[in-house]
C-alpha positions as CSV (number, residue, x, y, z in Angstrom):
1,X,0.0,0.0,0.0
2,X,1.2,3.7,-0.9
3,X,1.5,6.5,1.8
4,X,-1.0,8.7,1.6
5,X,-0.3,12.1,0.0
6,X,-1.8,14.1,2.9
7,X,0.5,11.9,5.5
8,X,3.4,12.7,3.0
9,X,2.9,16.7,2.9
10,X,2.2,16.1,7.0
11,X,6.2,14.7,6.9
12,X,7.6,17.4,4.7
13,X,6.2,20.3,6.7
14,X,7.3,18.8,9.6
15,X,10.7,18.1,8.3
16,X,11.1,21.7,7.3
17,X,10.2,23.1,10.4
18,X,12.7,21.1,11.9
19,X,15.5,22.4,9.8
20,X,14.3,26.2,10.1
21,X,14.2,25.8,14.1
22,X,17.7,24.4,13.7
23,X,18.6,27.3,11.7
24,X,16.8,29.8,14.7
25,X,19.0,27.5,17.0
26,X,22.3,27.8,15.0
27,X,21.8,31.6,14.6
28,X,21.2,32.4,18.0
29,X,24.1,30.1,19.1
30,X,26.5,32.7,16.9
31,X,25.0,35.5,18.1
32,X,25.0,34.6,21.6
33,X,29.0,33.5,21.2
34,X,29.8,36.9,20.0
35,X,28.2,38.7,22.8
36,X,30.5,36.5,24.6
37,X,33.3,37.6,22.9
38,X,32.6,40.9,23.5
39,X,32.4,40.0,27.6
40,X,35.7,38.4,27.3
41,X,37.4,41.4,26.0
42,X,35.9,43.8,28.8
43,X,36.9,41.7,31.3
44,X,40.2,41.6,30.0
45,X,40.4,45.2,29.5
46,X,39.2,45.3,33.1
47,X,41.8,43.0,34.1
48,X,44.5,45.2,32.7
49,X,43.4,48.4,34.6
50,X,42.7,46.5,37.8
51,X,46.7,45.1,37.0
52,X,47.7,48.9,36.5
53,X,45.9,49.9,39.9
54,X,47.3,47.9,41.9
55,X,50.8,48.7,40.6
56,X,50.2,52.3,41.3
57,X,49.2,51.5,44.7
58,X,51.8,48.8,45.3
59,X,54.1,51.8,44.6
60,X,52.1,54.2,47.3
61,X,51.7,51.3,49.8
62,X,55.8,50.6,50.0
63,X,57.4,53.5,52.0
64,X,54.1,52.8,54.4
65,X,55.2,49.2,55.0
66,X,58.8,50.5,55.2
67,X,57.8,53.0,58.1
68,X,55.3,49.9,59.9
69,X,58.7,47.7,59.5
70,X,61.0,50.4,61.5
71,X,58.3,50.8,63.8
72,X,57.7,46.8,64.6
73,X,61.8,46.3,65.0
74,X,61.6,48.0,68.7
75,X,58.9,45.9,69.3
76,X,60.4,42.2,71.1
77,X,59.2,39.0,69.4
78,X,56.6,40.7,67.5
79,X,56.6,38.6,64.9
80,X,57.0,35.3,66.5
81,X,53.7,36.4,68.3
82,X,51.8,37.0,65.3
83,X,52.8,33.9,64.2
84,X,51.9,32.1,67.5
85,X,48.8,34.0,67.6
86,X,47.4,33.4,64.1
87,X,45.2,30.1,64.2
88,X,46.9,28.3,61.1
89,X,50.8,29.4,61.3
90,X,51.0,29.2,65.0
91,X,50.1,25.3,64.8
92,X,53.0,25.2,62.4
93,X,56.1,26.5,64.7
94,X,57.7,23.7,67.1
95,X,59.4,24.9,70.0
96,X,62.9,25.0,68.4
97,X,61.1,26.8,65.5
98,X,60.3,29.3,67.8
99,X,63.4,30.0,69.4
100,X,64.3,31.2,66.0
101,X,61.7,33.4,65.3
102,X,62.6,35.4,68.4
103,X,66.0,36.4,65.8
104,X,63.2,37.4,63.1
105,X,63.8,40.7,62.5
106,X,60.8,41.6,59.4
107,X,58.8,39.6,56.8
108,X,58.4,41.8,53.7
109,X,56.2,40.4,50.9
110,X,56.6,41.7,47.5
111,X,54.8,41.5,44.1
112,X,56.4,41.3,40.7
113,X,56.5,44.8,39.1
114,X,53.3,43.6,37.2
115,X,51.9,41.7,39.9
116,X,50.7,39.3,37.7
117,X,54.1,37.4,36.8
118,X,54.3,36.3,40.9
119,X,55.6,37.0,44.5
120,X,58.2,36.4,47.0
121,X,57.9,36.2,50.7
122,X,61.3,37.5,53.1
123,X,62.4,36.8,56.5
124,X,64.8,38.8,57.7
125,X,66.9,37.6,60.6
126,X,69.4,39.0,63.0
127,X,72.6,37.2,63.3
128,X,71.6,34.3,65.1
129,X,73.1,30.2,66.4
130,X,71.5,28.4,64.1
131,X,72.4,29.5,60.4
132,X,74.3,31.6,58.1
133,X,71.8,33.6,56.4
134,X,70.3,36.7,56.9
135,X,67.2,36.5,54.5
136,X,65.4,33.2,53.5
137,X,63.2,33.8,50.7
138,X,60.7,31.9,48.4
139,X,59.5,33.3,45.3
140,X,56.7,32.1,43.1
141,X,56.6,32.7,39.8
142,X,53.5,32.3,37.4
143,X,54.8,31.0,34.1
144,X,52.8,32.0,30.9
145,X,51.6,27.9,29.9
146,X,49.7,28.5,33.2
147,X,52.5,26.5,35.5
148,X,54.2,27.5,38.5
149,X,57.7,28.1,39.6
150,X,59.0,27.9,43.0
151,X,62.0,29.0,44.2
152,X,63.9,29.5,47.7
153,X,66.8,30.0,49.9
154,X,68.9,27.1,50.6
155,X,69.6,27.3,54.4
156,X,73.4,27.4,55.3
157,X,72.8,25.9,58.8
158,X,75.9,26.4,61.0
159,X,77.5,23.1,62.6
160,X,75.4,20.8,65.0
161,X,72.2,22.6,63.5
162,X,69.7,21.5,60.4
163,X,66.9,19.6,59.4
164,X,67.9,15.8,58.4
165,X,65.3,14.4,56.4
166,X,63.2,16.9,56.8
167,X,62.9,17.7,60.5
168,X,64.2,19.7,63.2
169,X,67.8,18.5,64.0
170,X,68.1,17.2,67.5
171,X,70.9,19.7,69.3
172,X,73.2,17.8,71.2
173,X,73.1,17.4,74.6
174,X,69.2,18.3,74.5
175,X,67.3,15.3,73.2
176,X,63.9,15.6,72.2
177,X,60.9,12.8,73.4
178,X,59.4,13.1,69.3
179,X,60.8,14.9,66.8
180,X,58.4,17.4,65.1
181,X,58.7,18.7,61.8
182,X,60.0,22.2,61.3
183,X,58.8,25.2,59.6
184,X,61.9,25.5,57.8
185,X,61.2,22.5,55.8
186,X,58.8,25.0,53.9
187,X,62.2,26.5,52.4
188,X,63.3,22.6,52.0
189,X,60.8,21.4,50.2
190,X,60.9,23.8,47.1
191,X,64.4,23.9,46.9
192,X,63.7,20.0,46.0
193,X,60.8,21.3,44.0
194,X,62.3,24.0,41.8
195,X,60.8,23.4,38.5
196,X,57.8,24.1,36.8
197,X,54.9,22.7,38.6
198,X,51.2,22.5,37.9
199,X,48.3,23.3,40.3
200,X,50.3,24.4,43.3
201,X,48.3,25.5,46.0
202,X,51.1,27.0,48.6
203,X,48.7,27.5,51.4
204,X,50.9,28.9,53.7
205,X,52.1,31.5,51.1
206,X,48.8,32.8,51.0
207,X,48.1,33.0,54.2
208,X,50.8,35.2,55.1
209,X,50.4,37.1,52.0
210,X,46.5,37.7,51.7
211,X,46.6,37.4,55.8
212,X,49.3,38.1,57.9
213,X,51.3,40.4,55.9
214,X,48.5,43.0,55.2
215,X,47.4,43.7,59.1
216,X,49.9,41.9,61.7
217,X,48.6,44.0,64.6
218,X,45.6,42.0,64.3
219,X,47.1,38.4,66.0
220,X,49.7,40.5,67.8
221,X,46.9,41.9,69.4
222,X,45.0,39.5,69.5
223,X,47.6,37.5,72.1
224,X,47.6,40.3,74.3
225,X,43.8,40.7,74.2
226,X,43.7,37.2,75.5
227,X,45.9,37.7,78.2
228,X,44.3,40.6,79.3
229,X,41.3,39.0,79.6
230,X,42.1,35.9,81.1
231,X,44.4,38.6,84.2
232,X,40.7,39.8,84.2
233,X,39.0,36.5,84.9
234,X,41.6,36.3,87.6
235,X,40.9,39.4,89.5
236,X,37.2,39.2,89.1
237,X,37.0,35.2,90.1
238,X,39.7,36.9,93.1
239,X,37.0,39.4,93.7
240,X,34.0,36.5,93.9
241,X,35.7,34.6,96.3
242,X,36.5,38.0,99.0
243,X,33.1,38.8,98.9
244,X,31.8,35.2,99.5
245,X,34.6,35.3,102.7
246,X,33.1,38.5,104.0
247,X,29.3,36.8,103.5
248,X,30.4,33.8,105.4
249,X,31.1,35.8,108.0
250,X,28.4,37.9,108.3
251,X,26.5,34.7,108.3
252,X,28.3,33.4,111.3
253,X,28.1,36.8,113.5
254,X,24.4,36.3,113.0
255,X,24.7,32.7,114.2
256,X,26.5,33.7,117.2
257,X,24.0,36.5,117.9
258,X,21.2,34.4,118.1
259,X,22.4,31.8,120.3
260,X,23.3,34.7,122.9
């Protein structure tokens, strides 16, 4: 049996609708990608002045953190405080750690001149028993293909000091119960890493970048603040316990008046 003619013309109608939605589709696909295209190159344009900004400003912020770095030199372990104080780099400082940081003299983090190619992160320490430098840096660079360099100082530790294997060197004489590891190894491990690495996530980079670095005073604060409150605690619970003395004896003159 033949397909009817009406069922046929049904088919070709149908068929041709098809193609013209497909068409509709096709066309607004294009026109939709070029709006796109359009928002990609504002935001890139954006991108540049936001790049240019915060040169200018990198520029106007430096002799301010040079003045706050004078200023925080007279100031005794401030940044070994800081650290302490801050709830994710204080967890990361052993106790030999820290008798190191009390020789930090500054942290200075700087950008690339076009902030875009990377970073590096300074400490600056006075002369000091346990190694040879006076600056241990790490510097990240962002490579165009979208990787990551990492580079650092390569502690010169004096004799009897170090970090075998990757952990705080026992000092003789003083042994340890558990040997923890150090904070240093953070200057370890990317000298073993210096080459081109995808996906690094450096969190502790960006902690004391986006964190510390900005507003230290914060945790340094922050450590007193606690102290002060807890002296607080002391002299009020001090308080508490004179006036419950003095009740207690009210209490018993009372006693002793009634039994007269």
């Amino acid at each position: 049996m033949g397909v009817d003619k009406g069922k046929k013309q049904k088919i070709a109608e149908k068929v041709e609708a098809t193609e013209q939605i497909d068409e509709k589709l096709v066309l607004s696909i294009e026109k939709l990608q070029e709006i796109q295209d359009e928002l990609e190159k504002i935001n890139e344009e954006a991108s540049d002045k936001v790049l240019e900004i915060e040169q200018k400003y990198n520029e106007v912020r430096k002799p301010i953190y040079d003045k706050r770095t004078d200023i925080v030199k007279s100031i005794p372990d401030f940044w070994l405080t800081a650290f302490m104080s801050h709830p994710a780099l204080g967890e990361l400082l052993t106790e030999e750690d820290q008798k190191i940081f009390k020789y930090l003299s500054s942290i200075e983090v700087e950008d690339s001149k076009d902030v875009k190619s990377g970073y590096s992160i300074t400490f600056n320490f006075n002369s000091n028993p346990y190694f040879e430098d006076s600056k241990l840096a790490k510097t990240f660079t962002f490579l165009d293909e979208g990787t990551t360099k990492i580079s650092s100082t390569q502690i010169k530790w004096k004799e009897g000091m170090g970090l075998p294997n990757g952990n705080a060197n026992e000092k003789k004489g003083n042994k340890r119960s558990h040997v923890e590891e150090s904070f240093f190894t953070w200057f370890d491990d990317s000298q073993q890493k210096d080459e081109d690495l995808d996906e690094i996530n450096d969190e502790i980079a960006e902690i004391i970048k986006d964190d510390l670095w900005p507003n230290p005073l914060t945790y340094f604060n922050t450590d007193a603040d606690e102290e002060d409150f807890e002296e607080g605690d002391d002299e009020e619970k001090g308080s508490d316990t004179e006036d419950d003395d003095d009740g207690q004896d009210d209490d018993d003159d009372e006693e002793n008046g009634d039994e007269e």
